[in-house]
VEXDREN-2710 file (C-alpha; in Angstrom, 1 decimal):
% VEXDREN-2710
k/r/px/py/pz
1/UNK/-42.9/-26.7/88.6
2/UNK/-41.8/-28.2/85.1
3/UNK/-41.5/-24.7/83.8
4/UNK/-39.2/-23.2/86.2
5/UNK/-37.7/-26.3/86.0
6/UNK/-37.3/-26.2/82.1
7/UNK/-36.8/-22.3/82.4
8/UNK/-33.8/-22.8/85.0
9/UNK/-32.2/-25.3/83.0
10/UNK/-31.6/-23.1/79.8
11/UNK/-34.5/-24.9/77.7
12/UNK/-36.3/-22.2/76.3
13/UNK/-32.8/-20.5/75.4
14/UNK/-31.5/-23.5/73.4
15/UNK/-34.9/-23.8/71.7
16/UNK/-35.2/-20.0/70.4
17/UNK/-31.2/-20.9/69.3
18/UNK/-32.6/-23.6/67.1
19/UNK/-35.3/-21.9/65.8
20/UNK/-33.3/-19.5/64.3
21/UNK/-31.4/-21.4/62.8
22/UNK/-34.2/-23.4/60.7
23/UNK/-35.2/-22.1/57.3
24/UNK/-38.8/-21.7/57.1
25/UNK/-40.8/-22.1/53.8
26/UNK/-44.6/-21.9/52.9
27/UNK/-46.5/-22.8/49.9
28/UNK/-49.8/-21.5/50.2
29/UNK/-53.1/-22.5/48.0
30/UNK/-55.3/-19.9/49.4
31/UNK/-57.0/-19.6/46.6
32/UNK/-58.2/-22.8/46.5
33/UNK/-58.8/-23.2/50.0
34/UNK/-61.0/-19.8/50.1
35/UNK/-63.4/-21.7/47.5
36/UNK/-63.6/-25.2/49.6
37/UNK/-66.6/-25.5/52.1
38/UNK/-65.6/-26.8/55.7
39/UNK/-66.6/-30.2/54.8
40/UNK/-64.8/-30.7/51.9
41/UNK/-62.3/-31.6/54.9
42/UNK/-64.6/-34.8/55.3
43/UNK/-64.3/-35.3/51.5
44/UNK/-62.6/-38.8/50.7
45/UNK/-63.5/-39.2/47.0
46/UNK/-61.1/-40.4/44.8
47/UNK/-61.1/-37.5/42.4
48/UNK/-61.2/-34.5/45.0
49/UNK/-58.1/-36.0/46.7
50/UNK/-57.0/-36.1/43.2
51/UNK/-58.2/-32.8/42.7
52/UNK/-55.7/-31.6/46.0
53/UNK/-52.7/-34.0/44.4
54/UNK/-52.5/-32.0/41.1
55/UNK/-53.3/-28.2/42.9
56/UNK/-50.3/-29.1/45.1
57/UNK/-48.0/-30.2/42.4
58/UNK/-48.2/-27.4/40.6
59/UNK/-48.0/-24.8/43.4
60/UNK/-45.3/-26.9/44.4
61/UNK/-43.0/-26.3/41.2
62/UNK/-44.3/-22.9/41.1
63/UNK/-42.9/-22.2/44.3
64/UNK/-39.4/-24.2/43.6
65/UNK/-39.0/-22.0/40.5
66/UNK/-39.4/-18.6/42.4
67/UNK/-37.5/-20.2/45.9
68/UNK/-35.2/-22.5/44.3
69/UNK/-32.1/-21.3/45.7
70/UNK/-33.1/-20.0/49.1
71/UNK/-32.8/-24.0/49.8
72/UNK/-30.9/-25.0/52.8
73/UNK/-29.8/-21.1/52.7
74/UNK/-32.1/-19.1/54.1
75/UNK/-35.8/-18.5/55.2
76/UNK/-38.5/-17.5/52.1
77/UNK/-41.1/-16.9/54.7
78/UNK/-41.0/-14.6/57.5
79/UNK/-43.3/-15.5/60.4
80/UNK/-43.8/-12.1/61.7
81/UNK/-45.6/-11.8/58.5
82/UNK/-48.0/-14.1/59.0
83/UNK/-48.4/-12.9/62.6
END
């Protein structure tokens, strides 16, 4: 009932609109993540959350120096990709 209800009213439309209009971006650490064990997920220690801080920091300015100027204009990630 809701989704006819959603469907008949345009919602899904308007939605898949948006969506293409936002600018998608990823910065991945999969190679540190590959190395963590499942419970490092569980891991509060001050110097492995540390550990996460300074990994994400620099794939964070490694990414802004490659992507930079895509900001606000366009997508650097394709999601079909990741599909």
């Amino acid at each position: 009932m809701l989704f006819g209800l959603a469907f008949s009213r345009g919602f899904f439309g308007r939605l898949e609109r948006r969506l293409k209009r936002t600018n998608l971006h990823l910065i991945e650490a999969e190679d540190l993540l590959s190395r963590l064990s499942p419970t490092s997920r569980l891991n509060t220690r001050r110097d492995f959350l540390l550990m996460l801080r300074d990994h994400g920091r620099v794939r964070a300015q490694e990414w802004l120096d490659v992507n930079f100027d895509r900001l606000g204009t366009g997508s650097a990630v394709d999601l079909g990709d990741l599909l």
